[in-house]
Every structure is written in structure tokens, then in C-alpha cells.
C-alpha positions as CSV (number, residue, x, y, z in Angstrom):
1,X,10.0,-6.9,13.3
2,X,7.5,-9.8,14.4
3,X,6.4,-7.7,17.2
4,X,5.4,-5.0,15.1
5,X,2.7,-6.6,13.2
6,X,1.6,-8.3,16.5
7,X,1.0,-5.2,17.7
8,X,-0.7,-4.0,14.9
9,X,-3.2,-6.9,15.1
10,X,-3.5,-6.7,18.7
11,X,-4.8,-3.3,18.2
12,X,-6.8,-4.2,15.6
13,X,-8.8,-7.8,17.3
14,X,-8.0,-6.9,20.8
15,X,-5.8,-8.8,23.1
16,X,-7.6,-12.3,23.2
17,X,-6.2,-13.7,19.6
18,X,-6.3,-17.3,19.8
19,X,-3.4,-18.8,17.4
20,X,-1.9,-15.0,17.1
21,X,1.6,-16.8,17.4
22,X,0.5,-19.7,14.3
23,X,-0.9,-16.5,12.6
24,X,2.6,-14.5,13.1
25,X,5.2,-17.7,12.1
26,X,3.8,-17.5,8.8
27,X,5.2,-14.5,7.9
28,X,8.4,-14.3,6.2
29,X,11.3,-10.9,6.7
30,X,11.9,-9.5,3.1
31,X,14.2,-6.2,2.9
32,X,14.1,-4.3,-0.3
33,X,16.7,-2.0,-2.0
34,X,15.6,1.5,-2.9
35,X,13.8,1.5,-6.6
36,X,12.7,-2.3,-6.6
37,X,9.5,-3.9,-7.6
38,X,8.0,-6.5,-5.7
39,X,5.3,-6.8,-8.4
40,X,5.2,-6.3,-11.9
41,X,2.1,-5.8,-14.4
42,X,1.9,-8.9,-16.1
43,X,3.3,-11.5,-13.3
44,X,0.5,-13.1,-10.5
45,X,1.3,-11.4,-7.1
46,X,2.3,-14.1,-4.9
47,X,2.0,-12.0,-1.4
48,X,0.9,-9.7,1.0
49,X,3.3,-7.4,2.7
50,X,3.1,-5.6,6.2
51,X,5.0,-2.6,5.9
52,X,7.5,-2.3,9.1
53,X,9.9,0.3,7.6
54,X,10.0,2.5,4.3
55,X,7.4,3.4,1.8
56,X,6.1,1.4,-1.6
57,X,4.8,2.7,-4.4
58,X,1.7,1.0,-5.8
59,X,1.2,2.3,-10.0
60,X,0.2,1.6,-13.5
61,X,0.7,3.5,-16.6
62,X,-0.8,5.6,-19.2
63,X,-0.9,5.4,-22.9
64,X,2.4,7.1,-22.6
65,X,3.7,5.1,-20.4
66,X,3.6,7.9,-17.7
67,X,3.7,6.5,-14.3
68,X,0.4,6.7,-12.7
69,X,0.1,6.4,-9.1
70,X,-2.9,5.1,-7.2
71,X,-1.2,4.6,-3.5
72,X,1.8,5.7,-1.7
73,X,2.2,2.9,1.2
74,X,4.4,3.8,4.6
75,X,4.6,1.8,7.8
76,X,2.3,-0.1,9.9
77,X,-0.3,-0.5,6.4
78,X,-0.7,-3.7,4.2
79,X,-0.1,-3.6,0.7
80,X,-0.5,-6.5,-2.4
81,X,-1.9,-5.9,-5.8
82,X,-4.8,-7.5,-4.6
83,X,-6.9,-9.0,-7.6
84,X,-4.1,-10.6,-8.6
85,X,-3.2,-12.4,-5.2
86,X,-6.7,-13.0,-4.8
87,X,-7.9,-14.6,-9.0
88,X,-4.3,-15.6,-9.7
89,X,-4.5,-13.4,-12.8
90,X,-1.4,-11.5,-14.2
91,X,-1.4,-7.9,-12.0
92,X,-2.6,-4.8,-13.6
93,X,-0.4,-2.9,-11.3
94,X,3.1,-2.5,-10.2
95,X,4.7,-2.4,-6.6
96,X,8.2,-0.4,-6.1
97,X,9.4,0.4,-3.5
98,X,10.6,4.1,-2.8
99,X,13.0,3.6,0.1
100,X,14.9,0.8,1.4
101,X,12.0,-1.0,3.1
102,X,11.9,-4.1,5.9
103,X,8.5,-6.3,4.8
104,X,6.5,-9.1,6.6
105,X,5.3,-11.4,3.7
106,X,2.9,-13.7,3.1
107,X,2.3,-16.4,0.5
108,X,-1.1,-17.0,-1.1
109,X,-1.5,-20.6,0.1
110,X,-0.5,-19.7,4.2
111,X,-2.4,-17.0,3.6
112,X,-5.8,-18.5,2.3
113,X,-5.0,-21.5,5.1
114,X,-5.4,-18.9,7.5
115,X,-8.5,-17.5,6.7
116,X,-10.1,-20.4,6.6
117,X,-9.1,-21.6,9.7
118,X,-8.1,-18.8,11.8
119,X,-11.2,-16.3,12.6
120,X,-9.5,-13.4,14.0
121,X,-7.7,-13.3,10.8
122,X,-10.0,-13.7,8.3
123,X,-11.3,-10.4,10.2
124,X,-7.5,-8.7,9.5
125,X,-8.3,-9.5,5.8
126,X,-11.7,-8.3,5.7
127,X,-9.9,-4.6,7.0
128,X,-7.2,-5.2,4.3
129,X,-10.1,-5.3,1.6
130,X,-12.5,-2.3,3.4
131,X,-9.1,-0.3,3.6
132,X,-8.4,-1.0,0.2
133,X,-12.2,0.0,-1.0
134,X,-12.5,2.4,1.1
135,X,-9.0,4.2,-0.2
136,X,-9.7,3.7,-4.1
137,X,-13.3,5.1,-4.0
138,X,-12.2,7.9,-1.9
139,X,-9.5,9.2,-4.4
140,X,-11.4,8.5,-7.1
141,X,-15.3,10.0,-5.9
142,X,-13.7,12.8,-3.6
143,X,-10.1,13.8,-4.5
144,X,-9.9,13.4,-8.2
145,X,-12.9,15.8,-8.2
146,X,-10.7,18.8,-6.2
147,X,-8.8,21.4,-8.4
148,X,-5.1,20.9,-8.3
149,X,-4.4,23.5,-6.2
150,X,-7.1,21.7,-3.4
151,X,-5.4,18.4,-4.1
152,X,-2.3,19.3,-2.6
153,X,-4.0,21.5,0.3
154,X,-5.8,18.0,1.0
155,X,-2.0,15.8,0.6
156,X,-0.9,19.1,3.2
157,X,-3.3,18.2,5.8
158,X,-3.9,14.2,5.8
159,X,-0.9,13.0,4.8
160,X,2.4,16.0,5.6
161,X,5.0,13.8,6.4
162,X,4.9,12.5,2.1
163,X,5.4,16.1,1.0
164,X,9.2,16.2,2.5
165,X,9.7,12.2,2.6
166,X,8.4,11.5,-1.6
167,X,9.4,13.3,-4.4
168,X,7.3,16.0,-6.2
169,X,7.5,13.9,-9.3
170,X,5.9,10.9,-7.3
171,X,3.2,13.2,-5.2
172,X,2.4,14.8,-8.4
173,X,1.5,11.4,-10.4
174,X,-0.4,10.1,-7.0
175,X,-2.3,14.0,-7.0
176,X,-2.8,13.3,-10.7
177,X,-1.1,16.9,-11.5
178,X,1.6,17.5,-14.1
179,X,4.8,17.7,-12.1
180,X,5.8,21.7,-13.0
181,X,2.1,22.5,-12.3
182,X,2.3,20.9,-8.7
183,X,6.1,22.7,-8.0
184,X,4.6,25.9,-9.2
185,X,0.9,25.6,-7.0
186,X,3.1,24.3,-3.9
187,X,5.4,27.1,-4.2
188,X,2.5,29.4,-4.0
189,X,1.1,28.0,-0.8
């Protein structure tokens, strides 16, 4: 599993890490059951995960307590409710994961250690938080503005592999569509 995010940072920083071996031991193996939350709204989220194997769910909910899904996470990609890792405040969001999953976590206090006194991973964090940014203004500037039918012409061509891995119920609350509307506009495509 270790190799895998060493990998992923290697590609990342390049091949001259210094400390990419103090950087790695720090990281703990979780695995995850199918339908389990590794963060719940209300409680401070304590890590950062590396996805090796499955696919999280990252969500909040509505008035009507409606899931509502901001990020569908899959392998080789980093995912934390970040504010809450970061301030210490009670999350806002909710982590579940969709499939059994294989995690490399991270606690707050290794992790802030590390920035601090490893460069090349301060840099790692920096992508975390651009990726994150980057992602969130994204769905909500470009993809929230498509129709519903465009929504899931977009999921079709950036991201395939979730419309036959997820369930419609899930891709429709991360498309922001009503569930029947999104089985009745993919059955028409």
C-alpha cells in the first residue's frame, strides 16, 4: 500500500524527496466496510486519507435531510473534510465510504509536524488544498450552471468509469438532479 502513495508523491515532487521514507512512516493502513463514515458533521476530522482502493463519498444535507453530494473520491486522490482538520471545528460535512476501501491516514499533529519541517511535503499539501479549490469552484461556477441533461453528458466524458461503478441515486445527488429525472435523461442518451 506504502508504495502506492510513494509513487504518487514521486510523481508529484520528482525523484529527489529528501525524508520521503520519515514522510511515508507516518501514515497509518485503515480498511473500511462498505457504507461507513469516516467523518461525521458535528465531530473534528482528525485525518487525511490517501485513497489506495475504493471510492468515498464526501456530503452534507438539505433541509430535508436529502443527501447532498459535493465529491465522489476514487483511488490515487486525497480526501479530509478539510476546515475541520485544518480549525479543529466540528465538520460541516460527512465522509462514507461507497465500497470497501484500503486508506493511508494521517493524524493532524504528524501531519502539521511535517509541514513544518518537511518542504517537499508542505508542497503535497499545498496540491491537496489547490485540488480541493480548484474542484469546489469548478462544480459550483461551471457545472451547477449546465442543464441536467449537460450535467451528465459532462459526468459521461470526465469521469465514465462512476456512471457503472456508483449508483444513480449517488451520481444524481453529486449532478444535483432528482434521481427519476437523471434515470429518465440517461436513458435517453
Amino acid at each position: 500500500m506504502i508504495d502506492i502513495l510513494r509513487n504518487h508523491i514521486v510523481t508529484r515532487l520528482g525523484k529527489d524527496i529528501d525524508n520521503i521514507d520519515v514522510v511515508l512512516d507516518h501514515f497509518k493502513p485503515v480498511y473500511m466496510q462498505r457504507n461507513k463514515h469516516l467523518v461525521e458533521e458535528g465531530e473534528v476530522c482528525k485525518y487525511v486519507y490517501f485513497i489506495i482502493k475504493g471510492c468515498l463519498q464526501v456530503y452534507s444535507y438539505d433541509k430535508d435531510f436529502n443527501e447532498i453530494t459535493r465529491d465522489i473520491v476514487t483511488e490515487g486522490t486525497w480526501c479530509s473534510e478539510l476546515s475541520s482538520f485544518g480549525t479543529g471545528v466540528p465538520a460541516k460535512e460527512n465522509i462514507k465510504t461507497v465500497e470497501p476501501c484500503e486508506l493511508l491516514a494521517i493524524n493532524k499533529e504528524d501531519f502539521s509536524k511535517l509541514v513544518q519541517t518537511v518542504p517537499q511535503f508542505e508542497k503535497v499539501y499545498k496540491q491537496i488544498l489547490e485540488a480541493s479549490y480548484i474542484n469546489t469552484v469548478y462544480r459550483v461556477n461551471t457545472l451547477m450552471a449546465l442543464s441536467a441533461l449537460d450535467r451528465i453528458k459532462w459526468l459521461m466524458e470526465f469521469r465514465p468509469k462512476l456512471m457503472t461503478r456508483v449508483s444513480s441515486k449517488l451520481i444524481a445527488s453529486y449532478l444535483g438532479i432528482n434521481k427519476d429525472v437523471f434515470s429518465r435523461l440517461k436513458a435517453k442518451i
